[in-house]
Each structure stands twice: as C-alpha cells, then as structure tokens.
N, CA and C atoms as an extended XYZ file, in Angstrom:
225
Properties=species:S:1:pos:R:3:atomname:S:1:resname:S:1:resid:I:1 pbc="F F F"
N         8.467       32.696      -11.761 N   UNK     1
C         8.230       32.620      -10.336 CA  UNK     1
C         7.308       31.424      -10.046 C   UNK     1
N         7.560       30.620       -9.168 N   UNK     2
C         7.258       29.509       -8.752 CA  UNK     2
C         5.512       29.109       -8.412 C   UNK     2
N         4.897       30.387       -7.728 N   UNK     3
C         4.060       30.748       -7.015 CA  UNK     3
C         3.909       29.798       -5.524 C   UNK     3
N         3.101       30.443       -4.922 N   UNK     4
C         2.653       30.130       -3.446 CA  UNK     4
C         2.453       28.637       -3.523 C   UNK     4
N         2.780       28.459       -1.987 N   UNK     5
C         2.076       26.817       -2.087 CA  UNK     5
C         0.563       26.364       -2.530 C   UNK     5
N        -0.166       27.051       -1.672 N   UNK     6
C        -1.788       27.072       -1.730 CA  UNK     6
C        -2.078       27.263       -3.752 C   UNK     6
N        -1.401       28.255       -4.090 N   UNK     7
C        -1.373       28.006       -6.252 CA  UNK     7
C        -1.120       26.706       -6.052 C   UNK     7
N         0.311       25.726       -5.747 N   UNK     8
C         0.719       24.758       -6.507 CA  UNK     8
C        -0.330       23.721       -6.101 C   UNK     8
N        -0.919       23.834       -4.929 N   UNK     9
C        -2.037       22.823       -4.648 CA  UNK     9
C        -3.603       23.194       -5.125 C   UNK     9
N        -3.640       24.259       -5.693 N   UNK    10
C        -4.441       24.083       -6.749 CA  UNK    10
C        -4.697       23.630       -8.064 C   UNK    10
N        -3.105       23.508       -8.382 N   UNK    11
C        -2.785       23.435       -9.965 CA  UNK    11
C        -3.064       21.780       -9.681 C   UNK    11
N        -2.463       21.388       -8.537 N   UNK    12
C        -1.928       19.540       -8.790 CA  UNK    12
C        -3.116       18.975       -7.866 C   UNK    12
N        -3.848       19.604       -7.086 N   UNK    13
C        -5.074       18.872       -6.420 CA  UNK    13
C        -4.428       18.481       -5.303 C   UNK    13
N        -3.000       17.862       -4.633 N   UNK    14
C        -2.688       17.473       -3.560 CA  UNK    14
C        -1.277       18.062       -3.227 C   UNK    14
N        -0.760       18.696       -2.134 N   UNK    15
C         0.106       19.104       -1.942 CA  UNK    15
C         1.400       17.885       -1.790 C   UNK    15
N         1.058       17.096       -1.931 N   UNK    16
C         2.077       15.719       -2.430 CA  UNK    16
C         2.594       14.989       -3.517 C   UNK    16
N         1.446       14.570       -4.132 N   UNK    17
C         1.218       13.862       -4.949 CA  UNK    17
C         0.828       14.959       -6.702 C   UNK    17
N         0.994       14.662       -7.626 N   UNK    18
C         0.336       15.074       -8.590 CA  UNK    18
C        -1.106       14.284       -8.813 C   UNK    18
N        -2.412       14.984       -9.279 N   UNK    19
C        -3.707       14.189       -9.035 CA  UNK    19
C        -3.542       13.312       -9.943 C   UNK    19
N        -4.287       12.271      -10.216 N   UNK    20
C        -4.185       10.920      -10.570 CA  UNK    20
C        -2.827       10.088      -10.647 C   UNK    20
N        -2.243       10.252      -10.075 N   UNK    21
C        -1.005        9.283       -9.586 CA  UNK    21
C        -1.528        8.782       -8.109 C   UNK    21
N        -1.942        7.402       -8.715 N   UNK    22
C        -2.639        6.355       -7.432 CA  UNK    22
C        -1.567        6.105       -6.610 C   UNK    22
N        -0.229        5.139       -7.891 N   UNK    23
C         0.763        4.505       -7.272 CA  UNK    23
C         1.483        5.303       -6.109 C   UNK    23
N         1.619        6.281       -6.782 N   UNK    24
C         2.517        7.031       -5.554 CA  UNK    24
C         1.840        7.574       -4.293 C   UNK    24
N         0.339        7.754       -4.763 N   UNK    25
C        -0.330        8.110       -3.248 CA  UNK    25
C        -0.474        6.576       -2.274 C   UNK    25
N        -0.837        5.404       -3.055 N   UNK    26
C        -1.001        4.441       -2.134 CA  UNK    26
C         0.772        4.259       -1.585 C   UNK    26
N         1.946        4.511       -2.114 N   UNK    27
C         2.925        4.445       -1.712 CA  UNK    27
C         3.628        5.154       -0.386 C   UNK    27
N         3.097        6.929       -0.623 N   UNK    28
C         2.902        7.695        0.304 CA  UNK    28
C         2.215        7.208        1.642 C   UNK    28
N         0.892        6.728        1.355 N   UNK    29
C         0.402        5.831        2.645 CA  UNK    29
C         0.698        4.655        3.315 C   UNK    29
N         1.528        4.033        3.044 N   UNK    30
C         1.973        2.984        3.085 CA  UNK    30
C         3.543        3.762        4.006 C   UNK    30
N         4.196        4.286        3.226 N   UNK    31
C         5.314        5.053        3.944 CA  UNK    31
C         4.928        5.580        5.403 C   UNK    31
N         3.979        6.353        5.362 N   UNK    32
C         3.234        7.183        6.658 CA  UNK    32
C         3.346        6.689        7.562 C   UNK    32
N         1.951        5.272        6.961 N   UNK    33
C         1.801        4.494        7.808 CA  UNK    33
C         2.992        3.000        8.842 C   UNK    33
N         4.037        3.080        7.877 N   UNK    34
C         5.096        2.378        8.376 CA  UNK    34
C         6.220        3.640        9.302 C   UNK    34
N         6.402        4.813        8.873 N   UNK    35
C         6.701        5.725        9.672 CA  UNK    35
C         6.077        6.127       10.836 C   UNK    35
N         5.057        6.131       10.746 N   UNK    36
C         4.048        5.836       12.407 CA  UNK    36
C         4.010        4.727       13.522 C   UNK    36
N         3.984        3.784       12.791 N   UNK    37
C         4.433        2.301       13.424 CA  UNK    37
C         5.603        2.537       14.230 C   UNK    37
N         6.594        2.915       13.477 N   UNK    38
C         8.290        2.922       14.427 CA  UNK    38
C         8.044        3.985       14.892 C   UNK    38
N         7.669        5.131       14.719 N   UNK    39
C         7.414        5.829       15.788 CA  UNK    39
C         7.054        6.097       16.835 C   UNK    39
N         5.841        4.896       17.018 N   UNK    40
C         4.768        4.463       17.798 CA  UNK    40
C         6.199        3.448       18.586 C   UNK    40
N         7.136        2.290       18.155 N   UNK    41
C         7.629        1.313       18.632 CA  UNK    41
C         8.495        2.122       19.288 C   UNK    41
N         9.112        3.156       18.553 N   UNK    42
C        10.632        3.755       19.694 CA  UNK    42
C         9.797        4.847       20.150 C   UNK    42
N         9.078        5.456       20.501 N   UNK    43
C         8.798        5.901       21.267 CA  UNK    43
C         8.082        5.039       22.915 C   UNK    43
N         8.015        3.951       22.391 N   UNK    44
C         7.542        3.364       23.426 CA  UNK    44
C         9.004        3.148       24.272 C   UNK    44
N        10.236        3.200       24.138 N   UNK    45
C        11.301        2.647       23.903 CA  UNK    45
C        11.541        3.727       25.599 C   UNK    45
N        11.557        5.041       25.221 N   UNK    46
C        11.762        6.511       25.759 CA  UNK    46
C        10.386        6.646       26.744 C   UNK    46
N         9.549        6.372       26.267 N   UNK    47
C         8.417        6.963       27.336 CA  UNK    47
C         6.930        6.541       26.765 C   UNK    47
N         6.188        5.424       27.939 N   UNK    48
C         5.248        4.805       27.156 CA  UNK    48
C         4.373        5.613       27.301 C   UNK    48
N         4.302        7.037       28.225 N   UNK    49
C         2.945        7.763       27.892 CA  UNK    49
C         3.046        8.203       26.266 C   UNK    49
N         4.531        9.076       25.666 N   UNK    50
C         4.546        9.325       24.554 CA  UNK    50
C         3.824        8.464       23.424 C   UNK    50
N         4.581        7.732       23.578 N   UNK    51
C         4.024        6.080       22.400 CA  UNK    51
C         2.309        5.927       22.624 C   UNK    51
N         1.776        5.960       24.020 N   UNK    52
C        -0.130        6.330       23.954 CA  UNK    52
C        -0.701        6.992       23.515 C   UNK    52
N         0.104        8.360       23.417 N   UNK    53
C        -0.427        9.961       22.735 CA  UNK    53
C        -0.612        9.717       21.322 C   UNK    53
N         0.532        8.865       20.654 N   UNK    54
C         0.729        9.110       19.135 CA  UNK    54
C        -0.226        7.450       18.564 C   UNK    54
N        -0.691        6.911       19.346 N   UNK    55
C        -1.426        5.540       19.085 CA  UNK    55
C        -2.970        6.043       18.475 C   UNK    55
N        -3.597        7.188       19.368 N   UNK    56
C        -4.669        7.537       18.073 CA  UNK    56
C        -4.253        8.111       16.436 C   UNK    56
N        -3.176        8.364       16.787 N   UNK    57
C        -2.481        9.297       15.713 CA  UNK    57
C        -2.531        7.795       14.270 C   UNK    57
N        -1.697        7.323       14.877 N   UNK    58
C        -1.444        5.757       13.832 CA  UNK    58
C        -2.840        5.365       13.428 C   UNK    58
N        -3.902        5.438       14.938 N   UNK    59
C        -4.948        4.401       14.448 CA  UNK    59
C        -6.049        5.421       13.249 C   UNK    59
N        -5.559        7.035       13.244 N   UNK    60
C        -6.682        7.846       12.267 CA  UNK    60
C        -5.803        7.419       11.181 C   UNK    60
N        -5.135        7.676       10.886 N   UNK    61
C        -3.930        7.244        9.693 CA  UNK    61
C        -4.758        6.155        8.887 C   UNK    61
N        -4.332        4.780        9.837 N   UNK    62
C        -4.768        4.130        9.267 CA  UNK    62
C        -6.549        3.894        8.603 C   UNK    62
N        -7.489        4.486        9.670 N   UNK    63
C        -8.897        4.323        9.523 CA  UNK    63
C        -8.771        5.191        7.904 C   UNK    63
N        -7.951        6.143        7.835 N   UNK    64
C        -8.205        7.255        6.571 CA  UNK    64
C        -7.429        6.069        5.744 C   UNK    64
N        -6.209        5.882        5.538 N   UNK    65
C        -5.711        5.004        4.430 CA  UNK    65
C        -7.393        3.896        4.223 C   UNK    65
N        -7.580        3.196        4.841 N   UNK    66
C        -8.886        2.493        4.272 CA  UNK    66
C        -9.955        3.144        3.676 C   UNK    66
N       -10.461        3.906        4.483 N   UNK    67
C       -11.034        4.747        3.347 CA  UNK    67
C       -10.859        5.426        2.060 C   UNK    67
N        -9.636        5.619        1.886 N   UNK    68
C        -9.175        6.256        0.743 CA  UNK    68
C        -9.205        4.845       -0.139 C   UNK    68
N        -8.932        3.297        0.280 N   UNK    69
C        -8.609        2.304       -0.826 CA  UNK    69
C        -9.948        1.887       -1.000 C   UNK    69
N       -11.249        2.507       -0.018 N   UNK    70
C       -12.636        1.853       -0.582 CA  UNK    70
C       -13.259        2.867       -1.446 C   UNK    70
N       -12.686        4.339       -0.972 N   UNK    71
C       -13.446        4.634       -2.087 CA  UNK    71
C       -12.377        4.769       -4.029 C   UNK    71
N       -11.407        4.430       -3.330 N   UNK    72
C       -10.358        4.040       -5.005 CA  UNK    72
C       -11.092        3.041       -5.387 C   UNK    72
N       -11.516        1.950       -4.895 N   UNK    73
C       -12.047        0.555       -5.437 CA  UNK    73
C       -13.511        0.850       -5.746 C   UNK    73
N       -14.204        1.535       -5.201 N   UNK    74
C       -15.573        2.038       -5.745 CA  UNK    74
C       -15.927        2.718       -7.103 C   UNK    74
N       -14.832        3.834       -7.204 N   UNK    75
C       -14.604        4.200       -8.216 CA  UNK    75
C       -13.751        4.152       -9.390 C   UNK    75
C-alpha cells in the first residue's frame, strides 16, 4: 500500500521533487515560473482585471524562486 500523501512527503521532504535533486527543483521553478508568465499574458488577452489578480501571484513566485537560489548558493 502506497500510503497517504502527507507519509510520501515525509519520506521525500517535498511533495514534488525527491530531497536533494536541485536540478529538477530549479527546473520545476523555472517551469512555474514560465507557466505564470503565459498565464499572466493570455489572461490579459480575456480580461485585464484577471491578468492584475494573478500579477502578485507571478511576482511571489518569483520573489520565492530567488530566495530559494540565494539560499542554494549560500549553502
């Protein structure tokens, strides 16, 4: 039996990623963050209040991706 999600994200540390696999987490962020972008662009497309709503959304994204590569480079 497989167990619960909340087990498998204990066993692996991230419900994404397995822990110490950098490549694929900086890859994951990088994906996100280019999936937010067009989201952010076609939604502007349909309705520019939508595309305003999701613009803090992109800009925490991104503030967290930097943080995550200063403290990778710190440590």
């Amino acid at each position: 039996m497989p167990g619960t999600r909340l087990q498998r994200q204990a066993r692996t540390g991230s419900g994404f990623t397995p822990s110490g696999s950098r490549p694929q987490v900086r890859r994951l962020i990088c994906l996100l963050l280019a999936a937010l972008g067009a989201t952010v662009l076609l939604a502007a497309r349909v309705d520019r209040r939508a595309s305003r709503l999701l613009a803090p959304y992109l800009l925490w994204a991104g503030y967290a991706a930097a943080l995550n590569l200063a403290l990778w480079l710190t440590n």
